[in-house]
N, C-alpha and C positions, 0 to 999 in steps of 0.2 A: 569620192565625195570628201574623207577627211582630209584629203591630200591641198583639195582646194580651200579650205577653210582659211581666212584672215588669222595673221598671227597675236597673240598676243603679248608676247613681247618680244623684243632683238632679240635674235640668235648671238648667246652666246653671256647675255647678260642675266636669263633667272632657268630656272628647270622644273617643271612640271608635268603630271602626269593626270590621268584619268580614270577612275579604281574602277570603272567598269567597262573603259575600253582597254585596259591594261593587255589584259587577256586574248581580245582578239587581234592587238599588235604583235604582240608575243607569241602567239599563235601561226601568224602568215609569216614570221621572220625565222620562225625554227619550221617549216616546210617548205621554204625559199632556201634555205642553207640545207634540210639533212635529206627531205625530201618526203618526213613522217609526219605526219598529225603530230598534234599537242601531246594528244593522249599517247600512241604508240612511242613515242620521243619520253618521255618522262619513263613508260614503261621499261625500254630495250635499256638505255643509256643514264638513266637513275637509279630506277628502285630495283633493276635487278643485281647490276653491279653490286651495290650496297646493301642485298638481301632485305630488302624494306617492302613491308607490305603496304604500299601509299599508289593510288593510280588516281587522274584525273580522269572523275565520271563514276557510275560505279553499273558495274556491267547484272543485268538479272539476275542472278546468284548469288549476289551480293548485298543486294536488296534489300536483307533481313536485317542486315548487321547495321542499317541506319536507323538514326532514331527522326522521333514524327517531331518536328517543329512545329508549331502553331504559331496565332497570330497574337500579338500583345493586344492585351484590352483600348479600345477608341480612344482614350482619352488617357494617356501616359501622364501628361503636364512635362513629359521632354518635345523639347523643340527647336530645331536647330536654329541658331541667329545671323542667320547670316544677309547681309547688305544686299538689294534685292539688286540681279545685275552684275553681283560681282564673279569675281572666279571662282571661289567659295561655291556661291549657291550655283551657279551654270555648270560646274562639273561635279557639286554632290548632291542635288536633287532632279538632275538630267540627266537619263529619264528619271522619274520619282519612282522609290523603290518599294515597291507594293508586296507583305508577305504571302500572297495569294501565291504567289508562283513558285513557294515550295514544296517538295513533297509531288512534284508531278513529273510528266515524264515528257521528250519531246515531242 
């Protein structure tokens, strides 16, 4: 489906990306090349090498060691401004980002 999406502009003229499809780009391009998941890839070929306690995800035992995010009060008075339509707002309030979905599991 993103493959067929309309461009937004000439290839080759601006560069752009999508802070919440990043990830799942990133994702199918390092199991297409190494063969691992996201998570197992950062694990084997990052943070061990470099003795670094960092994993994407965090596995039941670990659980504890996060802290509980909640939700900012209704009414901030922040509000993003962006031009309705534009690039702006279609790739950082799409989807809209709701604190409801942290602190849970899948």
């Amino acid at each position: 489906m993103l493959a067929r999406q309309a461009l937004w502009w000439t290839p080759g003229n601006a560069s752009g990306y999508h802070a919440l499809l990043m990830g799942h780009l990133l994702g199918e391009l390092v199991r297409r090349v190494s063969g691992k998941s996201f998570r197992e890839f950062v694990a084997t070929e990052i943070s061990a090498p470099l003795g670094v306690d960092f994993q994407v995800g965090a596995p039941r035992r670990k659980i504890g060691r996060e802290f509980q995010q909640s939700s900012p009060p209704e009414n901030t008075g922040i509000s993003p401004d962006f031009e309705p339509g534009s690039v702006q707002a279609e790739t950082s309030l799409n989807p809209p980002l709701d604190s409801r979905s942290v602190n849970t599991e899948p």
